[in-house]
OpenMM code with the backbone's topology and positions (N, CA, C; nanometers):
from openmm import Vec3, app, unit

residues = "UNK UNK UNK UNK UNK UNK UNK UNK UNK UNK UNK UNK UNK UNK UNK UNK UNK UNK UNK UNK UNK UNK UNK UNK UNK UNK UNK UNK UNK UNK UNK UNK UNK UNK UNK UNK UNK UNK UNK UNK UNK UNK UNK UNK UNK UNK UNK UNK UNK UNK UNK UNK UNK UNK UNK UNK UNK UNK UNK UNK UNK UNK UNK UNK UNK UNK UNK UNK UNK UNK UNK UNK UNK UNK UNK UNK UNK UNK UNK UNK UNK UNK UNK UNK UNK UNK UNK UNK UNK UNK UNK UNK UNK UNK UNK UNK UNK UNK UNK UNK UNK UNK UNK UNK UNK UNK UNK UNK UNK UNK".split()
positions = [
    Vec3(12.7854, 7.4800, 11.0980),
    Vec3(12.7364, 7.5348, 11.2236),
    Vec3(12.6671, 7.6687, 11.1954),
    Vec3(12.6137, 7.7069, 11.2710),
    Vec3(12.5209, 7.8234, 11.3007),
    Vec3(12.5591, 7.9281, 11.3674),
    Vec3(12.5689, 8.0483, 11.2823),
    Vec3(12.6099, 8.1976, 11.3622),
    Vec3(12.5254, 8.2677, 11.4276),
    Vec3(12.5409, 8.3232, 11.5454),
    Vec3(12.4821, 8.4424, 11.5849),
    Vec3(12.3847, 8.5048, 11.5222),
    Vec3(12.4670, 8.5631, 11.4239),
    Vec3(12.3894, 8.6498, 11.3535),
    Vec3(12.2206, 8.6092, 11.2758),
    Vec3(12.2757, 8.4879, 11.2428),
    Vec3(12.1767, 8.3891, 11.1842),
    Vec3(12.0246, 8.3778, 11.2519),
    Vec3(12.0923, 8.3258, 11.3720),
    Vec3(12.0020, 8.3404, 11.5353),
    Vec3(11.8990, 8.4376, 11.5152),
    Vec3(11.9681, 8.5204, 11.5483),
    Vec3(11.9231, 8.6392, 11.6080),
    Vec3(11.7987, 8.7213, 11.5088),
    Vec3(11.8792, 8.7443, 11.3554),
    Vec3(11.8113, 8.8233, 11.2751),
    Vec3(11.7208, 8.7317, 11.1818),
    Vec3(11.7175, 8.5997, 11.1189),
    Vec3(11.6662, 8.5180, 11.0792),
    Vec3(11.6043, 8.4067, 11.1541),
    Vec3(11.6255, 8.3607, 11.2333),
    Vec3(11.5638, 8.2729, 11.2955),
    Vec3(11.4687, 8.3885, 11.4326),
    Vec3(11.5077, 8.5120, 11.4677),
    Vec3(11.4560, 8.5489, 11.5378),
    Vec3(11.4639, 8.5379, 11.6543),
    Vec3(11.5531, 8.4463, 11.7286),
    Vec3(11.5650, 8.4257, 11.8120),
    Vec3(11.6144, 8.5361, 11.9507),
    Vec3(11.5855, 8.4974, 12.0629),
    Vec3(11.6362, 8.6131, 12.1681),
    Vec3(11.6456, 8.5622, 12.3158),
    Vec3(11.6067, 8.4058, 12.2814),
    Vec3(11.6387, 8.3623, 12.4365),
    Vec3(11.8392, 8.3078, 12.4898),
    Vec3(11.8592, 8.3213, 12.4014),
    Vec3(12.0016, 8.2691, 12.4240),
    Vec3(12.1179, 8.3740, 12.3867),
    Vec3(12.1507, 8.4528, 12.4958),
    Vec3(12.2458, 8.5616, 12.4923),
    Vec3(12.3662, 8.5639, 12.3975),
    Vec3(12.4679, 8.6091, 12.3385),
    Vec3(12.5101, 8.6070, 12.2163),
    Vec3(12.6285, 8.5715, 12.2726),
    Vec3(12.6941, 8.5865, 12.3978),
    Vec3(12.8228, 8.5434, 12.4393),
    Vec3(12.7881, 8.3929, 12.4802),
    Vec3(12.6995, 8.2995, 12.4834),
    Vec3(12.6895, 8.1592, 12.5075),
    Vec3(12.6086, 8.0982, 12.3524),
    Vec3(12.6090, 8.1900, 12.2795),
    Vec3(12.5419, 8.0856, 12.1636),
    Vec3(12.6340, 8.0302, 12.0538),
    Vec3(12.7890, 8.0169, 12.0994),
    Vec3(12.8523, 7.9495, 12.0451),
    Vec3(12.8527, 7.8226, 12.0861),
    Vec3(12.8453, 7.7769, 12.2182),
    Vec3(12.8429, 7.6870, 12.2614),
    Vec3(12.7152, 7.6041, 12.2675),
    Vec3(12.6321, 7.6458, 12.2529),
    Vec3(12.5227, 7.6139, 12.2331),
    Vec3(12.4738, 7.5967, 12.1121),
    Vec3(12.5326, 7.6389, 11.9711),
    Vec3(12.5192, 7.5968, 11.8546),
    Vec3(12.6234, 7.4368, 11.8295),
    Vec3(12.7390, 7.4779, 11.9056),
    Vec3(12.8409, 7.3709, 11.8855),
    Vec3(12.7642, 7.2128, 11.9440),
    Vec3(12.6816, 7.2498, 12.0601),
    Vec3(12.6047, 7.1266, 12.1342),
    Vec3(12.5056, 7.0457, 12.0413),
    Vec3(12.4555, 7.1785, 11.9441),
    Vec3(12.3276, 7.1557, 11.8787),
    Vec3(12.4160, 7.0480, 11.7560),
    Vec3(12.5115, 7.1245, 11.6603),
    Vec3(12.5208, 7.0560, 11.5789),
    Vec3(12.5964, 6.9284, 11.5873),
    Vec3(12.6602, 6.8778, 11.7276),
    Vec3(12.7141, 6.7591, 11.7821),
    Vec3(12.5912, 6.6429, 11.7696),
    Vec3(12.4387, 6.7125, 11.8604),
    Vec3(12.3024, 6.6064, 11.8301),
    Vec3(12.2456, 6.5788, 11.7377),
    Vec3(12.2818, 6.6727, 11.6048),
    Vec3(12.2466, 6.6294, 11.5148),
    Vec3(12.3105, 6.5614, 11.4459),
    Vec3(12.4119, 6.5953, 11.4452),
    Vec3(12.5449, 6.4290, 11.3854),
    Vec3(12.4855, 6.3365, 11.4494),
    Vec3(12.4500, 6.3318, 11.5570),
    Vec3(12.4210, 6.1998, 11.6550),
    Vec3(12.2824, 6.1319, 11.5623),
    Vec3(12.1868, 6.2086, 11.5212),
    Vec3(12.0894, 6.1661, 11.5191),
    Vec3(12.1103, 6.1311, 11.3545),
    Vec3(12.2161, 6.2038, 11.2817),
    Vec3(12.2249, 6.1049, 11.1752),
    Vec3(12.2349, 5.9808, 11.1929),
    Vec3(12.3387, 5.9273, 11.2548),
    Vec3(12.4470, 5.8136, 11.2739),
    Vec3(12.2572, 5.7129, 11.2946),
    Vec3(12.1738, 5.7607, 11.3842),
    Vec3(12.0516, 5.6939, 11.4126),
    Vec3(11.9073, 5.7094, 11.2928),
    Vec3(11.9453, 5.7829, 11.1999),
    Vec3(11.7851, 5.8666, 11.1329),
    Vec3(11.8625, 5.9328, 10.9522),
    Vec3(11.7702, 5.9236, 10.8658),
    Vec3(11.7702, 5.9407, 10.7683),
    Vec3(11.7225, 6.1252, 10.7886),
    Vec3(11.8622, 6.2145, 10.8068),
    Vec3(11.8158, 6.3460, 10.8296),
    Vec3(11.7652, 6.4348, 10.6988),
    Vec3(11.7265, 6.4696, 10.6635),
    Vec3(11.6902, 6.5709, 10.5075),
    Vec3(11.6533, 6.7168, 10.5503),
    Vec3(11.7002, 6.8355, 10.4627),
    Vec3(11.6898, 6.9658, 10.4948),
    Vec3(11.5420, 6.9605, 10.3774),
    Vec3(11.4402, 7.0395, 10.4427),
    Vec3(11.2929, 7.0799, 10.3750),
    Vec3(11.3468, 7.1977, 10.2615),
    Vec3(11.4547, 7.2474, 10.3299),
    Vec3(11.5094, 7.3993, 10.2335),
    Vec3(11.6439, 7.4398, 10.2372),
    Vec3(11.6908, 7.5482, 10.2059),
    Vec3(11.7905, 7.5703, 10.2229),
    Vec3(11.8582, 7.6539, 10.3789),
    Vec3(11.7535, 7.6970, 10.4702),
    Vec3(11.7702, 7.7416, 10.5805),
    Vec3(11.7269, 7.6322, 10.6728),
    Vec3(11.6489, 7.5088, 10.6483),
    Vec3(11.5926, 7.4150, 10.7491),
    Vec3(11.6795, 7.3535, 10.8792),
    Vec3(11.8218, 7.3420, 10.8150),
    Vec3(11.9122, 7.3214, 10.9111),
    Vec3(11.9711, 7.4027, 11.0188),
    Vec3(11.9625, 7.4878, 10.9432),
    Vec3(12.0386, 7.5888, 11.0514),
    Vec3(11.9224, 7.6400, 11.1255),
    Vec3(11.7938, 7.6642, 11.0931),
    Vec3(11.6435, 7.6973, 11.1894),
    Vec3(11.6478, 7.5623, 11.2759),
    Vec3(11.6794, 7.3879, 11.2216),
    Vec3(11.6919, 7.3658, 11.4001),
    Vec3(11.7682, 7.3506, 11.4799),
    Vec3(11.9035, 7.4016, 11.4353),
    Vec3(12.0269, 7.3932, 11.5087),
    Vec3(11.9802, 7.5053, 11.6054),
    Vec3(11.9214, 7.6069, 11.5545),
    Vec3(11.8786, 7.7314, 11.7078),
    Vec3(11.7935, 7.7048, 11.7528),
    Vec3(11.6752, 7.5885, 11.7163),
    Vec3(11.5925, 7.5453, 11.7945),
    Vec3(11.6588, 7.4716, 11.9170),
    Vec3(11.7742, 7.3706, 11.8320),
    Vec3(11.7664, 7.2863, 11.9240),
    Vec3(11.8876, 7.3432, 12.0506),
    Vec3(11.8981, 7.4183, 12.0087),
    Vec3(12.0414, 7.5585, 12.0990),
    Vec3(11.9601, 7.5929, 12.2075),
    Vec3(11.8343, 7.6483, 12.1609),
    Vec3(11.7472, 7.6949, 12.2878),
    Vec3(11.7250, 7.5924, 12.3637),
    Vec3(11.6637, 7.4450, 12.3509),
    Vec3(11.6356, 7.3376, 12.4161),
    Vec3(11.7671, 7.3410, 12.5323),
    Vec3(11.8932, 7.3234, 12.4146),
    Vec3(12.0304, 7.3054, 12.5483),
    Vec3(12.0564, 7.4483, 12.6323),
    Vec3(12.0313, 7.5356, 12.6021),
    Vec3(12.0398, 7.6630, 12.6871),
    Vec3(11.9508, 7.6295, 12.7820),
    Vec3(11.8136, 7.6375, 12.8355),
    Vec3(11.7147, 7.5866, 12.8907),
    Vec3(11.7871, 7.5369, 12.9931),
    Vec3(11.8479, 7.3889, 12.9235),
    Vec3(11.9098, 7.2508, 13.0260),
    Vec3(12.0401, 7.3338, 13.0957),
    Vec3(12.0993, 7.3857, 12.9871),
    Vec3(12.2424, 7.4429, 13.0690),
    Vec3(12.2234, 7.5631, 13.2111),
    Vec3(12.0922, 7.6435, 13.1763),
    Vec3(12.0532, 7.7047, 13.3044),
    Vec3(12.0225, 7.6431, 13.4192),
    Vec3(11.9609, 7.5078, 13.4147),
    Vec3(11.9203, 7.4333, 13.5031),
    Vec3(11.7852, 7.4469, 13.5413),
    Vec3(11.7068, 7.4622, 13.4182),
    Vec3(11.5819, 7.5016, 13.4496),
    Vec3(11.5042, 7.3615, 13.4901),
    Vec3(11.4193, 7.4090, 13.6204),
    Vec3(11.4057, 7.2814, 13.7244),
    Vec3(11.2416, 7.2599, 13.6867),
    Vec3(11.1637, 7.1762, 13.6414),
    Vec3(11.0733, 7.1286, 13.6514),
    Vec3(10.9674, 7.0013, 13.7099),
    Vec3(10.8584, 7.0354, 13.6988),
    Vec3(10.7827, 6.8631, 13.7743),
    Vec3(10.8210, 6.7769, 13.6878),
    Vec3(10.8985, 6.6685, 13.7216),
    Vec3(10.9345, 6.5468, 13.7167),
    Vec3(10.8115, 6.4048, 13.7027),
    Vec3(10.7601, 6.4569, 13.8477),
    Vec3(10.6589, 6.3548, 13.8400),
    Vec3(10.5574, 6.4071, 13.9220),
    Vec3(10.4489, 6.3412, 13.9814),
    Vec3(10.3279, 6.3843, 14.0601),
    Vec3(10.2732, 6.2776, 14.0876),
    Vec3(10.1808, 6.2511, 14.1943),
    Vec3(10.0406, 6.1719, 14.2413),
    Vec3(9.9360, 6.2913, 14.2839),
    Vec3(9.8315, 6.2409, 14.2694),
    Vec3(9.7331, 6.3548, 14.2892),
    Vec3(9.6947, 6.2673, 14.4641),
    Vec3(9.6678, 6.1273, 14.4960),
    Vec3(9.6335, 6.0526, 14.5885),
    Vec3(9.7497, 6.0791, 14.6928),
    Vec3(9.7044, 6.1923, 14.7855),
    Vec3(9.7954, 6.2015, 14.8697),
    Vec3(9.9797, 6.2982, 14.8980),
    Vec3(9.9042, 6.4037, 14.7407),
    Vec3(9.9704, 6.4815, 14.6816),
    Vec3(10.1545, 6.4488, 14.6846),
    Vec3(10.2106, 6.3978, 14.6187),
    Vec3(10.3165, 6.4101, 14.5775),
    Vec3(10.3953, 6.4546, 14.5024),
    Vec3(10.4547, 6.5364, 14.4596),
    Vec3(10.5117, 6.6398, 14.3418),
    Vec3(10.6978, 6.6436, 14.3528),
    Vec3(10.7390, 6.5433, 14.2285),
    Vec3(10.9160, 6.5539, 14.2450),
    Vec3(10.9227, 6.6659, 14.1400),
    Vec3(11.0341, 6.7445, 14.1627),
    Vec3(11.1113, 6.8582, 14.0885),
    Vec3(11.2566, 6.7385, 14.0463),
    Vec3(11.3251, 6.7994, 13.9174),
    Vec3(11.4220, 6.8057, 13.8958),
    Vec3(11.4651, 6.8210, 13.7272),
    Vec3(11.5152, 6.7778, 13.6300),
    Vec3(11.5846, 6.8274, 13.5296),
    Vec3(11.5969, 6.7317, 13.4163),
    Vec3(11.6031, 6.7253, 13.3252),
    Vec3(11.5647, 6.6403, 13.2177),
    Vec3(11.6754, 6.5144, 13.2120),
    Vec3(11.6204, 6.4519, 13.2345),
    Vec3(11.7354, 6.3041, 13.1966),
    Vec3(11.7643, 6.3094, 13.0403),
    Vec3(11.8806, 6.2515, 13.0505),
    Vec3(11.9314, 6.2152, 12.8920),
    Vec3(11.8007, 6.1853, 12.7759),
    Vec3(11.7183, 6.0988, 12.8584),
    Vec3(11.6393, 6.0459, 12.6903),
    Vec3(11.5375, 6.1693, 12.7145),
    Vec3(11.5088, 6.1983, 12.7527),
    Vec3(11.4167, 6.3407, 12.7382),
    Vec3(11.4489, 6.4592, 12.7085),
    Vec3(11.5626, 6.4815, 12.7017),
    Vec3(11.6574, 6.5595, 12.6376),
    Vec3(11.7038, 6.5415, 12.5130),
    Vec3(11.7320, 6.3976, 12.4793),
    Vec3(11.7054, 6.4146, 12.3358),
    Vec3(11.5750, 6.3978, 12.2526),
    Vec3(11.4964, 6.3699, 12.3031),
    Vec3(11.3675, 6.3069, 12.2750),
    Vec3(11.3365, 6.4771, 12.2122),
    Vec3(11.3488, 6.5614, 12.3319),
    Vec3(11.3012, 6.7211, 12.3035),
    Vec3(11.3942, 6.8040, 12.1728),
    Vec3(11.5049, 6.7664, 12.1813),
    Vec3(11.5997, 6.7818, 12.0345),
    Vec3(11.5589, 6.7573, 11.9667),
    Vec3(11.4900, 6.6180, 11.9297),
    Vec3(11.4548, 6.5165, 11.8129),
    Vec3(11.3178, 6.6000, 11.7913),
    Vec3(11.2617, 6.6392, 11.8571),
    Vec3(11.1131, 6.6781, 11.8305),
    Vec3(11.1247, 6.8144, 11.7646),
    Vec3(11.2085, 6.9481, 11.8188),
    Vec3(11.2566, 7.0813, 11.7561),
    Vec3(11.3149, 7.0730, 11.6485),
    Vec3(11.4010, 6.9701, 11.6163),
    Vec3(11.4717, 6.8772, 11.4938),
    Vec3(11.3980, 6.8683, 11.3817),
    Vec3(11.2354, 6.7625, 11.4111),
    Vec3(11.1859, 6.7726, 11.3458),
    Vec3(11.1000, 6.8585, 11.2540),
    Vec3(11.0602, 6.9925, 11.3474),
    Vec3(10.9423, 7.0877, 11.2604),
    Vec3(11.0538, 7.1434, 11.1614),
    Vec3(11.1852, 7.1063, 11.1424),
    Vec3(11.2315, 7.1697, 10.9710),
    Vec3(11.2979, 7.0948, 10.9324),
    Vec3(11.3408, 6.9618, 11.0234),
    Vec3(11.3732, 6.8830, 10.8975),
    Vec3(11.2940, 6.7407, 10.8918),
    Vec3(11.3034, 6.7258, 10.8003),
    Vec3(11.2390, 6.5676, 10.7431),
    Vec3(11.3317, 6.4550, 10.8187),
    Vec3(11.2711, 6.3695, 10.9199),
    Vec3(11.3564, 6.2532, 10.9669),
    Vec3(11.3046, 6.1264, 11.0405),
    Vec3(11.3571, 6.0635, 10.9259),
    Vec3(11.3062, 5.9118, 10.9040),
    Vec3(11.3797, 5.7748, 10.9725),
    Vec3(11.2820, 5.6967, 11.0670),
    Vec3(11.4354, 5.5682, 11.0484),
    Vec3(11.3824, 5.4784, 10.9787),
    Vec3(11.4803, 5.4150, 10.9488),
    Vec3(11.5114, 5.3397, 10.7904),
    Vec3(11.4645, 5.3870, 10.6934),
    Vec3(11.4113, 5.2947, 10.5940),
    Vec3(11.4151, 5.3481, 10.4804),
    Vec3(11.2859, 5.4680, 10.4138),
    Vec3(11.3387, 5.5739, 10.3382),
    Vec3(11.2393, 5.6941, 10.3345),
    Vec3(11.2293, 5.7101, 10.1759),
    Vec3(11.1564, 5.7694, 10.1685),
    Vec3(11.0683, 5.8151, 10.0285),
    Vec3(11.1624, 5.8644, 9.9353),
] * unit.nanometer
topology = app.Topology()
chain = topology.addChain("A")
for resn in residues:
    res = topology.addResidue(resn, chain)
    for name in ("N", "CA", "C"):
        topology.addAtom(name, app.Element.getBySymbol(name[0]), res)
């Protein structure tokens, strides 16, 4: 798992306050077990893992605020739904922050 400190001074990070980024590292490195069990995961380096465990920390901080966005739209007669990321778009957005540091493949890889 991923410390604070890590966050903050190496990864740079500053959107996720230091009294909730335990829990939010603990979320991160739960989806990435997940996405083993589904994906051939590989670290690019020796920091690659832990750079997207705070990526993917910020993604669940985001969700855990309840940050509300357009859902959907019609332009014919203007329609515009608000609301909050469903499960597969939520991981879909993990899987994608996941990817810019680590290498991840399904089935078989190089």
């Amino acid at each position: 798992m991923v410390d604070f400190d890590f966050y903050a001074n190496t990864y740079l990070g500053s959107a996720i306050p230091e009294k909730a980024f335990p829990a939010m590292a603990l979320r991160a490195t739960q989806a990435l077990s997940d996405f083993r069990r589904t994906y051939k995961v590989l670290p690019t380096d020796i920091v690659s893992e832990k750079m997207a465990l705070c990526a993917m920390a910020e993604v669940l901080y985001g969700v855990s605020r309840h940050e509300v966005g357009v859902t959907a739209a019609t332009v014919g007669s203007v329609s515009v739904r608000y609301g909050t990321d469903t499960d597969s778009s939520l991981r879909r957005k993990l899987l994608e922050q996941a990817k810019i540091y680590l290498d991840i493949y399904r089935g078989a890889c190089r």
